[in-house]
Each structure stands twice: as structure tokens, then as C-alpha cells.
C-alpha positions as CSV (number, residue, x, y, z in Angstrom):
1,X,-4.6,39.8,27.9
2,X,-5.1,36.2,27.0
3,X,-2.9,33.2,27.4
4,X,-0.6,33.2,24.6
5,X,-0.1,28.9,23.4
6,X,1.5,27.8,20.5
7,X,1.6,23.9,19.3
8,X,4.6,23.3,17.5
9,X,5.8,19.2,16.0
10,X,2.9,18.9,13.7
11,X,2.9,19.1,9.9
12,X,-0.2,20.9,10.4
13,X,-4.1,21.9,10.8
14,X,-6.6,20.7,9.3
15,X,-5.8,17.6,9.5
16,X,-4.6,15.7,6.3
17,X,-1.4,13.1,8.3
18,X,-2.2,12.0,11.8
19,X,-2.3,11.6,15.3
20,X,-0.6,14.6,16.5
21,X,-2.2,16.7,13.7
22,X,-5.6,15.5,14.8
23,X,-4.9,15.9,18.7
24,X,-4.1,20.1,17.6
25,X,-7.1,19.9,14.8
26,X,-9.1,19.7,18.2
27,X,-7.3,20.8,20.7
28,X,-6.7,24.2,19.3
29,X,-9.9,25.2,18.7
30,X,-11.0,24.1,21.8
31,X,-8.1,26.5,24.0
32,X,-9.6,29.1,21.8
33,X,-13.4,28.7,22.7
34,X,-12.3,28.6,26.1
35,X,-10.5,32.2,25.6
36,X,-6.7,31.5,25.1
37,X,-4.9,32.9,22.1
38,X,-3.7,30.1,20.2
39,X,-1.3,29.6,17.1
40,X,-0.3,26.0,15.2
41,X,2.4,25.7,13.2
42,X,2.3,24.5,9.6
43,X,4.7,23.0,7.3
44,X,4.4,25.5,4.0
45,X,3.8,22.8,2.2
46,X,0.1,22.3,3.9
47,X,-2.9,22.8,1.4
48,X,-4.6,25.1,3.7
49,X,-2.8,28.6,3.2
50,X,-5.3,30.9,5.0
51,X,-3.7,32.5,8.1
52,X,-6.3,31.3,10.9
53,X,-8.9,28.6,11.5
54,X,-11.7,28.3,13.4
55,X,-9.9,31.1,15.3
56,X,-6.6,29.8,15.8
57,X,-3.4,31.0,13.8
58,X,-1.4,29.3,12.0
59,X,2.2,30.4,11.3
60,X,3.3,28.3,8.0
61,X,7.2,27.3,8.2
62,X,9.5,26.1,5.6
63,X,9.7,22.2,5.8
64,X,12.9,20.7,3.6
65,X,11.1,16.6,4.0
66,X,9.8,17.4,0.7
67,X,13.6,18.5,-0.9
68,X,16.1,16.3,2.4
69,X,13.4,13.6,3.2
70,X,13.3,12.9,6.9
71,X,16.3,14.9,7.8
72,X,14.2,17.7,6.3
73,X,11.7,17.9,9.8
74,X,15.0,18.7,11.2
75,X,14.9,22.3,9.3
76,X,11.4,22.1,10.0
77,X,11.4,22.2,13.5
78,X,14.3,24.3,13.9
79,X,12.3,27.2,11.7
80,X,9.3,27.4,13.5
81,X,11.1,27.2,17.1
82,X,13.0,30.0,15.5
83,X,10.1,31.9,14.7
84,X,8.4,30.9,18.2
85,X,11.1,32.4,19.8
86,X,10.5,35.6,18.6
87,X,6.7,35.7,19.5
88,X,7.3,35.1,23.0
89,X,4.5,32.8,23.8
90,X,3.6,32.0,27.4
91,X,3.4,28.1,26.3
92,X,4.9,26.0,23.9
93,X,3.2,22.5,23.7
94,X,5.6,20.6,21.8
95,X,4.0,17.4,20.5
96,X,7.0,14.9,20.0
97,X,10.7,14.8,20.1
98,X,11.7,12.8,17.4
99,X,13.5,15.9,15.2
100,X,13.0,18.7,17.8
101,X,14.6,17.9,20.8
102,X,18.1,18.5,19.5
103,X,17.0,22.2,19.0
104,X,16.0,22.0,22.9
105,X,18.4,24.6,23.7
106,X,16.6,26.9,22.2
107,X,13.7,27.0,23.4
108,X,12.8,30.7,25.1
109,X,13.7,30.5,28.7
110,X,10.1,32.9,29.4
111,X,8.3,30.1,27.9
112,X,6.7,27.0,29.8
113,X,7.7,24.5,27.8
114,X,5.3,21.3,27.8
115,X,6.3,17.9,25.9
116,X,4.1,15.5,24.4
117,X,6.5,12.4,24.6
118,X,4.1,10.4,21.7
119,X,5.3,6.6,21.8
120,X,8.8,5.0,22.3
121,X,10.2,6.0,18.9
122,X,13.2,3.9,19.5
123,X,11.6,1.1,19.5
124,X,9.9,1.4,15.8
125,X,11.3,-1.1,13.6
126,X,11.5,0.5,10.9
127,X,14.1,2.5,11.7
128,X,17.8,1.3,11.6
129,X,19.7,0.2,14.8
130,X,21.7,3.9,14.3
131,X,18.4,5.6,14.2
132,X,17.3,4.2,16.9
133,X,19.9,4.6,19.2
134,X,19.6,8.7,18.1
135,X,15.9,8.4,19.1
136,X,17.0,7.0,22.7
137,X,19.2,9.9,22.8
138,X,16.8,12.6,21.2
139,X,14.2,10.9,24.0
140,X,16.5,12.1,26.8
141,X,16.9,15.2,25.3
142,X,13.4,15.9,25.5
143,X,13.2,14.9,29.1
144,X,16.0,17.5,29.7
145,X,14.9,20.6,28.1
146,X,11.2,20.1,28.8
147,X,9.9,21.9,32.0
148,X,7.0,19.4,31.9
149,X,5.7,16.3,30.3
150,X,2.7,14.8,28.8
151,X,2.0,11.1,27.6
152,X,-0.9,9.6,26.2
153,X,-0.5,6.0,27.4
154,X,-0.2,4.5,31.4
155,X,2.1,2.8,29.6
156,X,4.4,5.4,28.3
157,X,3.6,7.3,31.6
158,X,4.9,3.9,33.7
159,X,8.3,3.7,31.0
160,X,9.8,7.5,31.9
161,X,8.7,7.3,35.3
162,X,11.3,4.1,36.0
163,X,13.9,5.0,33.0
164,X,14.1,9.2,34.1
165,X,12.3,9.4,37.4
166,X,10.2,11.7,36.1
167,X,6.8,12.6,36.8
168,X,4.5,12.7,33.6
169,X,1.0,13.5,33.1
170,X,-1.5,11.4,31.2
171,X,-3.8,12.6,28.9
172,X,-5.0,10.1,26.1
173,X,-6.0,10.9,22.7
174,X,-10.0,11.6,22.1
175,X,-12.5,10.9,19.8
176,X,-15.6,11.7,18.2
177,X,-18.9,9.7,18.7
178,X,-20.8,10.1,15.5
179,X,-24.4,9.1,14.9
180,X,-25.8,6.2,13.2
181,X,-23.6,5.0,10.3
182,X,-25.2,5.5,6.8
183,X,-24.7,2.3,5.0
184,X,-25.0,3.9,1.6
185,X,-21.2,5.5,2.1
186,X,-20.2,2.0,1.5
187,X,-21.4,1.7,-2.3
188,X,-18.3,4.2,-3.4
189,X,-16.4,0.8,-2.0
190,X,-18.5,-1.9,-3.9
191,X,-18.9,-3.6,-0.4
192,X,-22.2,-4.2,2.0
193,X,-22.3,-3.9,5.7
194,X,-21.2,-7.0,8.1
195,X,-19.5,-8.4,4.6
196,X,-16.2,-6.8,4.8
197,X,-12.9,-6.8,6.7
198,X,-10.7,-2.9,7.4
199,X,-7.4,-2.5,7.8
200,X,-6.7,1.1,8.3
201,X,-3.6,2.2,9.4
202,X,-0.2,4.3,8.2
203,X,1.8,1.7,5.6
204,X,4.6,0.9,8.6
205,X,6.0,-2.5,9.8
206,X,5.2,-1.8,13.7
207,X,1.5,-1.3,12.2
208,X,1.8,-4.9,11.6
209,X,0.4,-5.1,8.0
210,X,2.1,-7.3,6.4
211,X,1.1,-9.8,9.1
212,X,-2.5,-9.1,8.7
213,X,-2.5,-9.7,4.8
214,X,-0.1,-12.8,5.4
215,X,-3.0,-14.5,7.3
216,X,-5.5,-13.0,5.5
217,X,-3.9,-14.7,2.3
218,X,-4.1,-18.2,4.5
219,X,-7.7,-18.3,4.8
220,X,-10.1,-19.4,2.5
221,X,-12.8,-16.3,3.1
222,X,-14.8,-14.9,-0.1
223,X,-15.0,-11.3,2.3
224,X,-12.8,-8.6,1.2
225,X,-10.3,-6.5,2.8
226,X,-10.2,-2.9,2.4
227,X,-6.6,-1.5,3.7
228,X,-6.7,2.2,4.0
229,X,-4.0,4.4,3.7
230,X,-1.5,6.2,1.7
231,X,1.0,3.5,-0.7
232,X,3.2,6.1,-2.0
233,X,6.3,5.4,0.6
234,X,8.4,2.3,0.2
235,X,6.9,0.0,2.2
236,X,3.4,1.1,1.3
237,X,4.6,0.0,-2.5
238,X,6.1,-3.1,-1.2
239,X,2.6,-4.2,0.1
240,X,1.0,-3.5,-3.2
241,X,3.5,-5.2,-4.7
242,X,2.6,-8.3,-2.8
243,X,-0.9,-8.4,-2.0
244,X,-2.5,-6.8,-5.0
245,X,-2.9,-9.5,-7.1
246,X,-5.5,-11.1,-4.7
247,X,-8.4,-9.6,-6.2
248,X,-10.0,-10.0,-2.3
249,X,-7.4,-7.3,-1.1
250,X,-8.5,-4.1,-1.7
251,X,-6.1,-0.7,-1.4
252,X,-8.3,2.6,-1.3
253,X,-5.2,4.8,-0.6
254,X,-5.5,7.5,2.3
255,X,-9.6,8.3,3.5
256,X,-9.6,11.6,5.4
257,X,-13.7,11.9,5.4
258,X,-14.0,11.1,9.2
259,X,-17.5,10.4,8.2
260,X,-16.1,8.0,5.7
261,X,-14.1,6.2,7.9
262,X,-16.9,6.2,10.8
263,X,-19.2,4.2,8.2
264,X,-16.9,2.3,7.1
265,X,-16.0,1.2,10.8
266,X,-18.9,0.8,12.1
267,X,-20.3,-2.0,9.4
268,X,-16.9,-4.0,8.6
269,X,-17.2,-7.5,10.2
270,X,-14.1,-7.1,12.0
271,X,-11.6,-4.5,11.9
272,X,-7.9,-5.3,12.3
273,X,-5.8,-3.1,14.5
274,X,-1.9,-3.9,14.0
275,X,0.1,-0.7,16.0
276,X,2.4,-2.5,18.1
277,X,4.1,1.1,19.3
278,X,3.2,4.2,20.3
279,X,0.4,4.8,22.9
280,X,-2.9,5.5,22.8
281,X,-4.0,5.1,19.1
282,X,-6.3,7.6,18.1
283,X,-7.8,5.1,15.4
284,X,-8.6,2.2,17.8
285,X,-9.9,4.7,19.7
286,X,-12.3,5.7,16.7
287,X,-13.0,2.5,15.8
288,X,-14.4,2.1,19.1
289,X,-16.7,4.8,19.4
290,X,-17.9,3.3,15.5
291,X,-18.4,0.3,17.2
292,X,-16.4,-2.2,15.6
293,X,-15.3,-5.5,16.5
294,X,-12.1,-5.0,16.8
295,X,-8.5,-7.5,16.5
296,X,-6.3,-6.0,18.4
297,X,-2.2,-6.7,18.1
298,X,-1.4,-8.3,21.5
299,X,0.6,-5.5,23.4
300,X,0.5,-3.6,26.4
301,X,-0.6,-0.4,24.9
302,X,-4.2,-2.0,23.4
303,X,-4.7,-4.1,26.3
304,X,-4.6,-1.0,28.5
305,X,-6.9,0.8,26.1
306,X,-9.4,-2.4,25.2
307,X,-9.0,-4.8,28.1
308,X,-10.8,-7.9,27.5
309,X,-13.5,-5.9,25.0
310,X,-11.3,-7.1,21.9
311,X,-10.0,-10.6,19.9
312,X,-6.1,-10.6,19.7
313,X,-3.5,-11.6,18.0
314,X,0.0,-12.3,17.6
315,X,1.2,-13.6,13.9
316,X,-0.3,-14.5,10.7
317,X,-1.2,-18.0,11.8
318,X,-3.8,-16.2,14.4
319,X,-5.1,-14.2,11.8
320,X,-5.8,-16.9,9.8
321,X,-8.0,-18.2,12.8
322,X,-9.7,-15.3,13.7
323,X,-11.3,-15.0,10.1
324,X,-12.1,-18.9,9.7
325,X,-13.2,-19.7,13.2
326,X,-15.2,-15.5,13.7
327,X,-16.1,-14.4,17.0
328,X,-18.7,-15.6,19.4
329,X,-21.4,-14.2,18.2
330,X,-23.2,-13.5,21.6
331,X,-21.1,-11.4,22.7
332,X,-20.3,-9.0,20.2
333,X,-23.3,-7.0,21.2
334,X,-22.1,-6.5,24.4
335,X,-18.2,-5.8,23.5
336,X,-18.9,-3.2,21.2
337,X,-21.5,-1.4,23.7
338,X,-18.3,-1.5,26.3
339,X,-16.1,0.3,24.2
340,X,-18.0,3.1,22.9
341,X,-18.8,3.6,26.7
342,X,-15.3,3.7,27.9
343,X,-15.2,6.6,25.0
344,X,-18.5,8.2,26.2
345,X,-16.3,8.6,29.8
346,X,-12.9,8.6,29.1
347,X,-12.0,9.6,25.8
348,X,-14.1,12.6,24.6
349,X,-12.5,15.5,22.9
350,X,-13.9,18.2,25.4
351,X,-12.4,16.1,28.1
352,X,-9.4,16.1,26.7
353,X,-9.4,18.9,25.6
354,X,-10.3,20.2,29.4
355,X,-7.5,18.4,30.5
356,X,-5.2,20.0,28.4
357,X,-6.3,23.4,29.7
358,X,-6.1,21.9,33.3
359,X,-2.5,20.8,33.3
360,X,-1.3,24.0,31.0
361,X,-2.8,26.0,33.9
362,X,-1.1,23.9,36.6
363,X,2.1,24.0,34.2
364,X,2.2,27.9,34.8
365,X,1.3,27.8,38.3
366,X,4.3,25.8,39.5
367,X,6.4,28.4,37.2
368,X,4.9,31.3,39.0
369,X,5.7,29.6,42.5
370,X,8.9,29.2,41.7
371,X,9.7,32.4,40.3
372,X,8.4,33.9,43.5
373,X,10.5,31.9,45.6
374,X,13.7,32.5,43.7
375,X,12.6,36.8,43.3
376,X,11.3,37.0,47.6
């Protein structure tokens, strides 16, 4: 009998939201080629309602975000740990803590449970200082009721090993290395390669935005700016608000195409990167392997992840620089071919994906050791 797994702290598969939904879009189907039985759990609201895919199950939950907002993951997560309980699964890879670690109590004492502790979710500024001191304590919840622990920064890894003593293993996000971009995507966008700027990130302050539009603003550049992503929460309308009435700024709303997004990477004259939390970004890391030139935020997390391959910045005033003064242009040949290479060896999604199975399989290892010393 196969290796029972279930994911549970995403809104879903396939992915239409994010990082953790992308990380189980390929994880999952990966643990199955490999010959584990393996089930994701779905909000009900999802818009795929078929039961499996690409041989994984999915178990759809009721999720009250829609009806309670964010206190609705709350119910979320409590009803598929509910129904996880009842399946008796050999593994539960829970991928954050943010509105699932209260519930940690719960989770089935036969079950290895194995946390994915995402970024420092206290430190997001877009939360209030109450919310943020529940996300400190929601964070030590986790590290409580977890038998074992994943992060998917050196950073994060380095944070929980001095604040918990606590050993964690890192394993990064992946991503896929496409072929030559098709330059004929970008028509749908009125725009033409090496004449553009991207900003492409979730409509957050920590994704430093507002920033990147303020300096944009400041400069006297005839290139565009796309900014993609979903508008429809507050601050998302707020930017509109602000920014659309320079006719340079462009908002395209949410592109889930990954071949879309790979084009439009890969022939943008430099694409802005503003996540200032979290840890490994699974769209730097995609904008790498498209082979952008890339302007980073100035933080720990993208200098782990981009070293010196990568133009920074810290406020509007830098922005303003980077477009008006450009890059050297002899070395952007050579700074793009870096990072797709530190993809090609550290960042593909059948090594992380093989690392996954490798720590699941030590995971249940140490669990059987023990249990044999506490039985003998």
C-alpha cells in the first residue's frame, strides 16, 4: 500500500492564487508519478470541481473568506483538518500557519505532521499591530504542534533556528525553464520587446508597489509599465486610484498563462521585484529562469536568492535612477545567463520536488525509530 500524503493550507489546485498553490500544483503530481497516493485540499469555492487531477485527489472544503473575509480561512482550515482527520493519512504537509495553527491540536496523533513555515507573517505590514502580534503567536504555535519543519529561505531557516532552537529544513520554491519567448504574446499588450517595464506582483504594501509607481511617476521615461495582478482588494483599488491616470501605467489585472507571463518576462527591459517578506519568491525565481533583468527590493531574502546578479533598490528616489540612468549594458548578458543557471541547478521543480519526497521519507523514518524505542 502506498504512502498516503495530503497538502492542506492552500486555496487549491490548479493554480489560480499563488505561491503555495503553485508549490502543490507541482509538487502533487510529482509524489504521485513517483508512486505515493496523494490528496490537495480545495476551498469549494475553486473553479475546478472534478474530484482528481493529474492523479491526485482533491477533497473540496467549505471556505467562509468569501461570506467572514479573512477570518473565514479560519473555518477553512479547521474543515479540511476535520475531514483529514478522518482519512487517516500517513502525512500531512501543512503549508503555512497563518489560520491553521490554532487548530494544531487537532491534528491526528498517527499522522507525521510536516510545516511549511512560508515567510515571517508578522512582519507584513499590512496587517495591524494586533494582527501581528497573533501571527507571532500563531508562529509559535506552529513550531509546537509540528513534528517537523520546512522553510523555503536560509533566511527563514537562520530566524527559527536562533528564536525556537529548532532545526528546519530548506527546500526553496522551483521553477520552470520555458523555451524561447514568442514575442508575438506581447501584441495582446500593445507593447514590443526591450520597450517595456513589469511589475508583477499580489497588490500588497510589503510587495513594495506603491514605491515602484512613485518613482516611476518621477522619471521622465516614454516606456510603459505593465503591473500585473488582481485590483479588486483595497489596496489594489487604492493604486488604480492613484496611478491610472498616467496613461504610461498600465494595469492588466491577474495573468495566470505561465506562458504569458514567461513572454512577457523575458522581453520587458527591466522588471521590478518589490517583496520585502516572505522567502524564496516563486516569481523572482521565474523571472529568472525568463531571463530578465531584474530590480530587486534590497533585503536579505533577494540577496540570498540573486546575490550580485541583480540592480537594487530601496525607495522611490532609486527607482527614479534605475529607469533614467539603465543598466550597464555589458553586463546584462552575463547577469541574466547567471540566474537562469542558478535555476538550471538549484531551483528545478523535479529537484524540489525530489527533495520533498527525501525529507517526507526521512520525516517517517525518525517516527518509526522512535516508535520502536518507546514499544522495545
Amino acid at each position: 500500500m502506498s504512502l498516503r500524503i495530503a497538502i492542506l493550507g492552500t486555496r487549491g489546485i490548479p493554480n489560480h492564487y499563488g505561491g503555495f498553490e503553485q508549490l502543490s500544483e507541482y509538487l502533487a503530481p510529482g509524489l504521485v508519478k513517483a508512486g505515493y497516493d496523494v490528496t490537495v485540499y480545495n476551498s469549494h469555492h475553486h473553479p475546478y470541481r472534478e474530484k482528481t487531477w493529474k492523479g491526485v485527489h482533491i477533497r473540496h472544503c467549505y471556505d467562509a473568506e468569501y461570506f467572514l473575509g479573512s477570518a473565514g480561512q479560519f473555518v477553512y482550515d479547521l474543515n479540511c483538518l476535520i475531514d483529514a482527520r478522518r482519512r487517516k493519512y500517513d502525512v500531512i504537509l501543512q503549508l503555512g500557519y497563518t489560520s491553521s495553527s490554532i487548530w494544531g491540536m487537532l491534528y491526528p496523533k498517527d499522522s507525521m505532521v510536516i510545516c511549511n513555515l512560508d515567510g515571517l507573517e508578522w512582519q507584513r505590514t499590512k496587517y495591524s499591530p494586533m494582527t501581528r502580534r497573533f501571527l507571532l503567536y500563531a508562529e509559535k504555535l506552529a513550531v509546537k504542534y509540528s513534528d517537523l519543519h520546512i522553510a523555503d529561505s536560509p533566511v527563514i531557516q537562520h530566524y527559527f533556528q536562533e528564536k525556537y532552537s529548532i532545526l528546519t529544513e530548506y527546500i526553496a520554491y522551483g521553477a520552470e525553464l520555458f523555451g524561447p519567448a514568442d514575442p508575438s504574446v506581447l501584441h495582446e499588450y500593445d507593447i514590443e520587446p526591450g520597450n517595456y517595464f513589469l511589475l508583477m506582483a499580489r497588490m500588497e504594501p510589503e510587495n513594495n508597489l506603491e514605491t515602484i509607481l512613485d518613482g516611476y511617476m518621477k522619471s521622465r521615461t516614454v516606456m510603459p509599465v505593465l503591473v500585473v495582478g488582481d485590483t479588486v482588494n483595497g489596496f489594489g483599488k487604492y493604486l488604480r486610484k492613484k496611478f491610472g491616470k498616467d496613461e504610461r501605467i498600465r494595469f492588466t489585472g491577474g495573468i495566470y498563462d505561465q506562458w504569458k507571463t514567461h513572454c512577457l518576462k523575458a522581453f520587458c527591459h527591466l522588471y521590478f521585484h518589490g517583496h520585502s517578506t516572505g522567502g524564496t519568491n516563486p516569481s523572482l525565481l521565474e523571472a529568472m529562469a525568463s531571463e530578465a533583468l531584474i530590480a530587486a527590493h534590497d533585503n536579505a531574502f533577494n540577496r540570498q536568492v540573486l546575490g550580485e546578479d541583480a540592480l537594487y533598490f530601496s525607495n522611490k528616489e532609486d527607482i527614479t535612477d534605475l529607469i533614467e540612468r539603465g543598466p550597464a549594458s555589458g553586463a546584462i548578458g552575463t547577469i541574466k545567463r547567471r540566474n537562469r543557471e542558478k535555476i538550471q541547478v538549484h531551483f528545478t521543480w523535479p529537484e524540489i520536488i525530489a527533495r520533498y519526497e527525501r525529507f517526507i521519507l526521512y520525516s517517517l523514518s525518525i517516527r518509526n525509530h522512535e516508535r520502536n524505542i518507546l514499544y522495545r
